[in-house]
DRENFI-339790 format. One record per residue (C-alpha): residue number from 1; residue in three letters; x, y, z. Coordinates in nm, 4 decimals. Layout:
num: NUM	residuo: ALA	u: X	v: Y	w: Z
...
This chain:
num: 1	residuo: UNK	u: -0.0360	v: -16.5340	w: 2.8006
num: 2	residuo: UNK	u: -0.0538	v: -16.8073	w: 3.0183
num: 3	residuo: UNK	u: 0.0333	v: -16.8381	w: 3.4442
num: 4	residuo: UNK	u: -0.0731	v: -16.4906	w: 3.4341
num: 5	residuo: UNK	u: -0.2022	v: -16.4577	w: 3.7835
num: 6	residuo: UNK	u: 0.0212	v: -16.3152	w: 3.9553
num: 7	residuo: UNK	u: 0.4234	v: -16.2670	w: 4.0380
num: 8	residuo: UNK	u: 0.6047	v: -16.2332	w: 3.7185
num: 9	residuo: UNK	u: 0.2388	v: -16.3090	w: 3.4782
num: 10	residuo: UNK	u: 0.1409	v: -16.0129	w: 3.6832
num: 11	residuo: UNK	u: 0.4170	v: -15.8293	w: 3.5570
num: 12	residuo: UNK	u: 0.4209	v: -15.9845	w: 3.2121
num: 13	residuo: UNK	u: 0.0852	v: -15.8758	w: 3.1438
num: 14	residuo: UNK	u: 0.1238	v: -15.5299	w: 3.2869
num: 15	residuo: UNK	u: 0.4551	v: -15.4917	w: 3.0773
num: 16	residuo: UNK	u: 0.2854	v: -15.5940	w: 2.7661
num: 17	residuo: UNK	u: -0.0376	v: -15.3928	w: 2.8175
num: 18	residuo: UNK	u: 0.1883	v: -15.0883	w: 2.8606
num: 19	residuo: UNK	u: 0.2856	v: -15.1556	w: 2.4989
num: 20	residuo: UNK	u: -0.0299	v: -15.1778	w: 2.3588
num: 21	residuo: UNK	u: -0.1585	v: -15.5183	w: 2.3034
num: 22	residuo: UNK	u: -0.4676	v: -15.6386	w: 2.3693
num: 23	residuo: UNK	u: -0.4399	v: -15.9509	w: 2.6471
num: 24	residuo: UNK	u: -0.5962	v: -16.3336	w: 2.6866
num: 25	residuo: UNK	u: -0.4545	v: -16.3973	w: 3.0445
num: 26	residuo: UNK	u: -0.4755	v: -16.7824	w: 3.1252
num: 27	residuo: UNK	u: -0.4204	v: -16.9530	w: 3.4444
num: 28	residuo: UNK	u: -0.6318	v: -17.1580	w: 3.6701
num: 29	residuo: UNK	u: -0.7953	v: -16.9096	w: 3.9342
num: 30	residuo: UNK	u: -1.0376	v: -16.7053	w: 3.8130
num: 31	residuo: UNK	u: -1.0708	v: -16.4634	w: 4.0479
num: 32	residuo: UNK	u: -0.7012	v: -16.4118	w: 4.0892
num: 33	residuo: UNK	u: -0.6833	v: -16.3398	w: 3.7107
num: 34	residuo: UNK	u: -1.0126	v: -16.0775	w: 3.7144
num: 35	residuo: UNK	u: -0.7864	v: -15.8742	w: 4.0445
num: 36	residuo: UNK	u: -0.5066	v: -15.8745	w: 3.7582
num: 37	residuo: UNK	u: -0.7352	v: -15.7464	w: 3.5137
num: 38	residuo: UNK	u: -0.8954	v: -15.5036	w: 3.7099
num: 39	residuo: UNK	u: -0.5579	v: -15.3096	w: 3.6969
num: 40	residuo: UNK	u: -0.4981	v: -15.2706	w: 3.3558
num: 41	residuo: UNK	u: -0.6727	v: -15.0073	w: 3.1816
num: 42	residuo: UNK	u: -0.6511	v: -14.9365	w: 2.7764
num: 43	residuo: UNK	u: -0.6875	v: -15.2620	w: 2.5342
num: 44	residuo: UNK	u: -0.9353	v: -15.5505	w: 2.5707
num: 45	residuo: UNK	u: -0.8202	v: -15.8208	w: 2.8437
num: 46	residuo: UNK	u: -0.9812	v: -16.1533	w: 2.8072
num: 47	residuo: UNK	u: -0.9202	v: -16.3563	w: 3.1232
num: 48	residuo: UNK	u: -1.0313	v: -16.7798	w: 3.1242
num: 49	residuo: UNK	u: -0.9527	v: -17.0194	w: 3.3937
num: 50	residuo: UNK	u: -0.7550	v: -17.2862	w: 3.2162
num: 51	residuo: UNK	u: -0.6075	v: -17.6261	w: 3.3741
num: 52	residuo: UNK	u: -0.2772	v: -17.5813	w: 3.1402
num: 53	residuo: UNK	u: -0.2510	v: -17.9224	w: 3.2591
num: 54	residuo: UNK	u: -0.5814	v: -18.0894	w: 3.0864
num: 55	residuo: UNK	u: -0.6009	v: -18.2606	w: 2.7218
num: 56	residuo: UNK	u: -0.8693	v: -18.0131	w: 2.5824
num: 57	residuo: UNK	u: -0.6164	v: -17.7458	w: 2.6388
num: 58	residuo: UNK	u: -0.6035	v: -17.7018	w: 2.2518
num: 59	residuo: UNK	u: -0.9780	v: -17.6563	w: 2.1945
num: 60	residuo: UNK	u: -1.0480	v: -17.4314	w: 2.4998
num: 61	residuo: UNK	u: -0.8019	v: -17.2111	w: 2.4089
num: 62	residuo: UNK	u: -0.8622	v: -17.2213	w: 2.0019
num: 63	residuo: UNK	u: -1.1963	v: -17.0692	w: 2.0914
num: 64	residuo: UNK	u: -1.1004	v: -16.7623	w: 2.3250
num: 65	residuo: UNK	u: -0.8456	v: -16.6905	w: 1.9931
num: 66	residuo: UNK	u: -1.1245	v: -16.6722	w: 1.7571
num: 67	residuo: UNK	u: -1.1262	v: -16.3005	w: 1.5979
num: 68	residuo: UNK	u: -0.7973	v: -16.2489	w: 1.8891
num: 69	residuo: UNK	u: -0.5277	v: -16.2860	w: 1.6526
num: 70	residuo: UNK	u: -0.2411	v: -16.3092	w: 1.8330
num: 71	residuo: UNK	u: 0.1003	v: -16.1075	w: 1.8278
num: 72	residuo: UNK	u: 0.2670	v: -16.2186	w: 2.1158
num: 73	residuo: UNK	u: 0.2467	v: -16.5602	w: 2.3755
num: 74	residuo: UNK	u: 0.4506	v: -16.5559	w: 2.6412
num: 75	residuo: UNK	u: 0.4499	v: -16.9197	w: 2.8492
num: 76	residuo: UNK	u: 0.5017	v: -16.8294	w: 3.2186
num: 77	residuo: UNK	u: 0.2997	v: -17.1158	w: 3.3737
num: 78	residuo: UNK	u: 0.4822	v: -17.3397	w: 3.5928
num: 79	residuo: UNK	u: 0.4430	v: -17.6779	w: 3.8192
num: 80	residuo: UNK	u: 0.7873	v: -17.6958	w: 4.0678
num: 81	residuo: UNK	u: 0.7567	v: -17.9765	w: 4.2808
num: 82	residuo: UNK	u: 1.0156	v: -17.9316	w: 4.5366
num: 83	residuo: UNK	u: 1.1889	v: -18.2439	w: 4.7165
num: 84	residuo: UNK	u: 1.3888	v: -18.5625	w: 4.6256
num: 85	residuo: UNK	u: 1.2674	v: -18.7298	w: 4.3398
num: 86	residuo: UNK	u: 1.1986	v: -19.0238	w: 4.4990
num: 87	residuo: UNK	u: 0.9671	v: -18.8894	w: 4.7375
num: 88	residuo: UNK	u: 0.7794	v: -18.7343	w: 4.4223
num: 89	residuo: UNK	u: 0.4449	v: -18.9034	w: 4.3208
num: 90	residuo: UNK	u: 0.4314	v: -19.0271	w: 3.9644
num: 91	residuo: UNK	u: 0.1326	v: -18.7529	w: 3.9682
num: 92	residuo: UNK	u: 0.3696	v: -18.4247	w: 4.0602
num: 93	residuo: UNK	u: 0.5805	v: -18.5257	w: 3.8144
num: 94	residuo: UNK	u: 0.3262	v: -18.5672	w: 3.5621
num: 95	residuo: UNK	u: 0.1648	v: -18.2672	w: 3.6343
num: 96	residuo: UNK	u: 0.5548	v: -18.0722	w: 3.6031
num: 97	residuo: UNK	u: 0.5694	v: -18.2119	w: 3.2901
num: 98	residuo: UNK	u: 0.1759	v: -18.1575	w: 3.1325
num: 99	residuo: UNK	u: 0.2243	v: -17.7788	w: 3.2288
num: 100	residuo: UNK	u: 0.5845	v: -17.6724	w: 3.1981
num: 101	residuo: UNK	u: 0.6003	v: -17.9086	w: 2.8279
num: 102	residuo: UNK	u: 0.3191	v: -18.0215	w: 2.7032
num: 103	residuo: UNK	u: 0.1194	v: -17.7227	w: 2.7181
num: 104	residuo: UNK	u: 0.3912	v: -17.4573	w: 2.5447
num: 105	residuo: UNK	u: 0.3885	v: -17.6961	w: 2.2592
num: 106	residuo: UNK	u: 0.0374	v: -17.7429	w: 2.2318
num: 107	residuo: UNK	u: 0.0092	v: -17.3348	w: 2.2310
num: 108	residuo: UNK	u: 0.2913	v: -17.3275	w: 1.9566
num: 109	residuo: UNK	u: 0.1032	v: -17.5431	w: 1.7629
num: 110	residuo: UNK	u: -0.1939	v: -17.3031	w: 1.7920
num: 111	residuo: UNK	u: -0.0202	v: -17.0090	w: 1.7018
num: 112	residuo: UNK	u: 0.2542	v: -16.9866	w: 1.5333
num: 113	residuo: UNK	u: 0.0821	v: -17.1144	w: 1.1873
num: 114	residuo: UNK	u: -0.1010	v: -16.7398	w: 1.2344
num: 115	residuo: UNK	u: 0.2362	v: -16.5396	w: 1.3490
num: 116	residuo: UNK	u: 0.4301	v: -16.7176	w: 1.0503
num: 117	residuo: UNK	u: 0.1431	v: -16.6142	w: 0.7717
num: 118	residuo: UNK	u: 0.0903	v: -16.2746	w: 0.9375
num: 119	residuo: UNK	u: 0.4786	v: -16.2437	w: 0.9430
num: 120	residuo: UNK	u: 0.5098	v: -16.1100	w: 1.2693
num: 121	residuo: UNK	u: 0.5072	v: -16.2198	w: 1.6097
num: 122	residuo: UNK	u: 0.7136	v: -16.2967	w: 1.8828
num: 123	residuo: UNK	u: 0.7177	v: -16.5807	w: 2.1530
num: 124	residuo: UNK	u: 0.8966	v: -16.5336	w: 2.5474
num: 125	residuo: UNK	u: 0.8857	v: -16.9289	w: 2.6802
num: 126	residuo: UNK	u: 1.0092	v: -16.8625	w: 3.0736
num: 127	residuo: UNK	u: 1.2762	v: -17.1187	w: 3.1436
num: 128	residuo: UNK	u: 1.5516	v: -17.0729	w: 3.4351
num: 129	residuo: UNK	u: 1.8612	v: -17.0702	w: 3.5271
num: 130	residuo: UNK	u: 1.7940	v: -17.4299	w: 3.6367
num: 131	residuo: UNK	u: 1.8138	v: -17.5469	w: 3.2569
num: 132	residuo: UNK	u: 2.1952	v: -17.4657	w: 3.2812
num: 133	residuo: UNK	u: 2.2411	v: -17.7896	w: 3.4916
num: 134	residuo: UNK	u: 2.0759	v: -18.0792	w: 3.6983
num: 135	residuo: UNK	u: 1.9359	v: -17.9181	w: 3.9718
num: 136	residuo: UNK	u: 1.8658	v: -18.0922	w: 4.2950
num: 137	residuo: UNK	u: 1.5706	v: -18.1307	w: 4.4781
num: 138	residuo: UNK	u: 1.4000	v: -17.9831	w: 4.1709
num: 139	residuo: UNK	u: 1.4577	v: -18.2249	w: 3.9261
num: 140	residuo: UNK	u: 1.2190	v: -18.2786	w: 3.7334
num: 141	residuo: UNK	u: 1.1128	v: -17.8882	w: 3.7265
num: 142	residuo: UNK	u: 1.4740	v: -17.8410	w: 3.5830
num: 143	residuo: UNK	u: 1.4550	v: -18.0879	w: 3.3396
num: 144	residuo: UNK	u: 1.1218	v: -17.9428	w: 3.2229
num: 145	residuo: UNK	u: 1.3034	v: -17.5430	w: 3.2192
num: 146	residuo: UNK	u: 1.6427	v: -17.7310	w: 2.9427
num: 147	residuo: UNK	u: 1.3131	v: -17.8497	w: 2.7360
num: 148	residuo: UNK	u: 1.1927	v: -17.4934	w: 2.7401
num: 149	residuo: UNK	u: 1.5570	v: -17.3211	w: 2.6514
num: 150	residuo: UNK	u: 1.6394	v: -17.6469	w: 2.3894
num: 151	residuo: UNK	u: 1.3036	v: -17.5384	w: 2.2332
num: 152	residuo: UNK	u: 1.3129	v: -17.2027	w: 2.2204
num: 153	residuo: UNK	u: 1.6537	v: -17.2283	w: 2.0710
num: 154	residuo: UNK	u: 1.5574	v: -17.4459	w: 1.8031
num: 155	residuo: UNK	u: 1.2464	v: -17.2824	w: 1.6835
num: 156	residuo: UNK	u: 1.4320	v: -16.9499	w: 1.6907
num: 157	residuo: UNK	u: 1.6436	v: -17.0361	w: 1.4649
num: 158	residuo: UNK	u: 1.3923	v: -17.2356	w: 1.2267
num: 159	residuo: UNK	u: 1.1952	v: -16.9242	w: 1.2212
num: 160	residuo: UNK	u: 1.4553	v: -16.6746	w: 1.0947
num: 161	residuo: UNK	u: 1.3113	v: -16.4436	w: 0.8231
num: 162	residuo: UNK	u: 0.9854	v: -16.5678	w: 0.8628
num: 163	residuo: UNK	u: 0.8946	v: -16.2031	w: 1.0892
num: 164	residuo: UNK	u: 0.8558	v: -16.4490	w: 1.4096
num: 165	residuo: UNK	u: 1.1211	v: -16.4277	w: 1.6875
num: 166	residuo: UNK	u: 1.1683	v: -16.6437	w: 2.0075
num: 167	residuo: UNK	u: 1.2983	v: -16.5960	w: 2.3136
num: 168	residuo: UNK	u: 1.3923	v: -16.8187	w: 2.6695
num: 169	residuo: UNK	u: 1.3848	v: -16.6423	w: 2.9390
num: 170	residuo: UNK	u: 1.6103	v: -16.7770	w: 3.2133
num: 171	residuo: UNK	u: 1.5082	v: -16.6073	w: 3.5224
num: 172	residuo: UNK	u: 1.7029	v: -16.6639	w: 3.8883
num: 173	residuo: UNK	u: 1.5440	v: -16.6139	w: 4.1693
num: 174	residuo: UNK	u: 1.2693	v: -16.3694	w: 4.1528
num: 175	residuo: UNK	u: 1.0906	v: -16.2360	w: 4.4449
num: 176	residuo: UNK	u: 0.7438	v: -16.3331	w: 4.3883
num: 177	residuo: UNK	u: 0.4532	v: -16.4753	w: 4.7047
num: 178	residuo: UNK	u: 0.6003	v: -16.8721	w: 4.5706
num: 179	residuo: UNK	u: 0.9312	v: -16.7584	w: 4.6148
num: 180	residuo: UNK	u: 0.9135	v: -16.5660	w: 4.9259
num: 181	residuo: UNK	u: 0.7169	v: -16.8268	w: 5.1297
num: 182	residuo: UNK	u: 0.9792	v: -17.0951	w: 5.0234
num: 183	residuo: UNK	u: 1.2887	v: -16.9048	w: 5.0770
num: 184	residuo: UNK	u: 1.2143	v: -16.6200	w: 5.3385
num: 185	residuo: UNK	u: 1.5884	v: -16.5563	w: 5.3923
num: 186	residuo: UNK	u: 1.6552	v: -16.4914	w: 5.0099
num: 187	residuo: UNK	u: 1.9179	v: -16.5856	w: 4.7771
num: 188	residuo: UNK	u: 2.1866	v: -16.4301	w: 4.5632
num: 189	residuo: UNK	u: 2.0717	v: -16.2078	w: 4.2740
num: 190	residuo: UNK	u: 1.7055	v: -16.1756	w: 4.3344
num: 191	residuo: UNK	u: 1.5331	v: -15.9661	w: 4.1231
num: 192	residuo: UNK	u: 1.1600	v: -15.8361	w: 4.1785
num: 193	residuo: UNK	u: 0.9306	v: -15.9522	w: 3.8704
num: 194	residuo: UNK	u: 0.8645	v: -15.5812	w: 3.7136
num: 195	residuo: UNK	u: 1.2818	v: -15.5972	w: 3.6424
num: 196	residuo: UNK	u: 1.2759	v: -15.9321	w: 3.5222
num: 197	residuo: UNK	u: 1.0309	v: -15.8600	w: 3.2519
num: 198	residuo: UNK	u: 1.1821	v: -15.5544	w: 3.1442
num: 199	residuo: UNK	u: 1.4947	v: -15.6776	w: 3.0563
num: 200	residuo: UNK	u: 1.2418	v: -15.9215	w: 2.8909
num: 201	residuo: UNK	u: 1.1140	v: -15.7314	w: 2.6357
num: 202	residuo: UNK	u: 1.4050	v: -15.5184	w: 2.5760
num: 203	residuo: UNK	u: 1.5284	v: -15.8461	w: 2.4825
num: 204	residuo: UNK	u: 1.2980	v: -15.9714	w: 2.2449
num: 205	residuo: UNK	u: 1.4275	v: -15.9753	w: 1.8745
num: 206	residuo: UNK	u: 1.8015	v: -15.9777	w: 1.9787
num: 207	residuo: UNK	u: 1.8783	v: -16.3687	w: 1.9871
num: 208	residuo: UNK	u: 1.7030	v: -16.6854	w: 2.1723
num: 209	residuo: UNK	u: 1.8377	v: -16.6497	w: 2.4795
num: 210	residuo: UNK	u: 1.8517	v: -16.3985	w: 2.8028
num: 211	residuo: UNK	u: 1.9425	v: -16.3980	w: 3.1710
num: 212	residuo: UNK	u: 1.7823	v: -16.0995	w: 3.3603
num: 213	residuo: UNK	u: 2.0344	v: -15.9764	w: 3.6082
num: 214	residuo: UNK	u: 2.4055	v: -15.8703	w: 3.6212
num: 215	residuo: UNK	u: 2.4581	v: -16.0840	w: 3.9153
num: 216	residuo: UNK	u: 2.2705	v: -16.3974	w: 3.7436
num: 217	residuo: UNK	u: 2.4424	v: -16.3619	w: 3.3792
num: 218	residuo: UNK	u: 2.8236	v: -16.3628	w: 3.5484
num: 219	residuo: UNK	u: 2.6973	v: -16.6593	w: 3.7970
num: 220	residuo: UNK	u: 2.5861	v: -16.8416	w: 3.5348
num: 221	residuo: UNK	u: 2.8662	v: -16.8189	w: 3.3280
num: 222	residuo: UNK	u: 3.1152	v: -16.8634	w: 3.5646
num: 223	residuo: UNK	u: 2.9255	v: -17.2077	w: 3.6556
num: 224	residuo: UNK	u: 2.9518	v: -17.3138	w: 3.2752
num: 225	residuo: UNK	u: 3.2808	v: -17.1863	w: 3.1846
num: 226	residuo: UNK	u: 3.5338	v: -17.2143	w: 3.4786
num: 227	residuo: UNK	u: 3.4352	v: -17.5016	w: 3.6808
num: 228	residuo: UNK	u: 3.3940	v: -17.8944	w: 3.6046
num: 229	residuo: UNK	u: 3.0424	v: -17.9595	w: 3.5252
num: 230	residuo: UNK	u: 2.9754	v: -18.1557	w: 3.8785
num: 231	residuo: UNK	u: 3.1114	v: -17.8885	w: 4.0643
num: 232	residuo: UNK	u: 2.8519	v: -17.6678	w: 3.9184
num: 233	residuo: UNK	u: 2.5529	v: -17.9400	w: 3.9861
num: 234	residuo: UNK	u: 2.6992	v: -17.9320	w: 4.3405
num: 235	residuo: UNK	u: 2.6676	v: -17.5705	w: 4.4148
num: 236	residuo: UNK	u: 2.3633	v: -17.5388	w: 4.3298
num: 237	residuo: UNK	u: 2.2175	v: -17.8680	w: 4.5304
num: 238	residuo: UNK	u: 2.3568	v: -17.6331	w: 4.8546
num: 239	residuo: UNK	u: 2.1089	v: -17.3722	w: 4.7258
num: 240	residuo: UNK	u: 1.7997	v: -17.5801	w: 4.6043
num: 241	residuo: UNK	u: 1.8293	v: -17.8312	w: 4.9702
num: 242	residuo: UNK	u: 1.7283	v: -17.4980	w: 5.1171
num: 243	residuo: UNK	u: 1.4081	v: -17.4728	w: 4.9480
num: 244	residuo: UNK	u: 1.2749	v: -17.8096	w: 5.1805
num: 245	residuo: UNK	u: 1.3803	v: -17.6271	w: 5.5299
């Protein structure tokens, strides 16, 4: 899995080792991703410190695969540059964009040939409820999350019958250190990581989509189906201008 080192990868890889499966944990701290290791005990965990970011990304992770196969990927790895866009270098942006699209396609390339001939497998790409709607003063990390869902959605449903499911995950806010340290005061329908990926995988199989979270599935409905589309974008500009304070 990659952005598995710590917060909800954390919990991703702990929910996945508790079902069995053997783990390649990706992300670009080595150390952080040995302390994640170091907790799991049962199947082999491979850990690699990958930029998700650089154009070898393919190769590098083609190798640690060799003799791995794989049964499930789950894409947690994330750039968020927080601000107004204009104050963005054409580098953040970039960066949002190498890691949050390029890379999960790259990885589908690599994979899913295997999955399709094996006839099983199962993909979790972590979008957000940010992909609902332009979000302000994450911009570009929204746009990145509606590539995610669009994707997921697509592929799902080119997959059908083929034993290969996929999923987007549209987490809220979830209390992980990123979170915390940019909104200490909290936010509607936070959910700790641990709950966020076990509605996860209960969730895999049953259709392309999820929102973890009572609270989060009736907000985010009730912003798509009972108010103009600008009102929505509004609302949630009050919420993300907090994240700069």
């Amino acid at each position: 899995m990659a952005g598995a080192s710590e917060g909800l990868g954390a919990a991703w890889a702990e929910g996945l080792h508790a079902q069995g499966h053997a783990l390649v944990l990706l992300a670009r701290r080595q150390a952080v991703l040995d302390e994640v290791a170091a907790k799991l005990k049962g199947p082999e965990v491979v850990t690699a410190a990958v930029d998700l970011a650089s154009g070898d990304l393919t190769a590098k992770v083609a190798t640690l695969l060799e003799g791995r196969p794989l049964d499930v990927l789950v894409y947690n790895a994330a750039a968020a540059p927080v601000g107004p866009f204009v104050q963005m270098t054409p580098a953040q942006t970039r960066a949002a964009i190498d890691v949050n699209c390029r890379a999960p396609v790259e990885l589908l390339h690599l994979v899913l040939p295997g999955m399709i001939e094996r006839r099983r497998g199962a993909v979790v790409l972590m979008s957000s409820l940010t992909a609902f709607q332009g979000t302000a003063y994450t911009a570009v990390y929204g746009a990145t999350k509606a590539f995610n869902l669009t994707l997921a959605e697509a592929l799902w449903a080119e997959l059908r019958g083929t034993g290969v499911t996929v999923l987007a995950c549209c987490a809220g806010a979830t209390r992980t250190q990123s979170y915390l340290k940019a909104m200490p005061n909290g936010a509607p329908g936070e959910l700790e990581p641990h709950q966020v990926v076990r509605e996860g995988l209960a969730a895999i199989g049953r259709g392309p989509t999820m929102i973890p979270g009572r609270f989060n599935r009736f907000a985010s409905f009730f912003l798509r189906r009972f108010l103009p589309r600008r009102a929505a974008v509004g609302i949630l500009a009050s919420q993300t201008k907090r994240l700069q304070s």
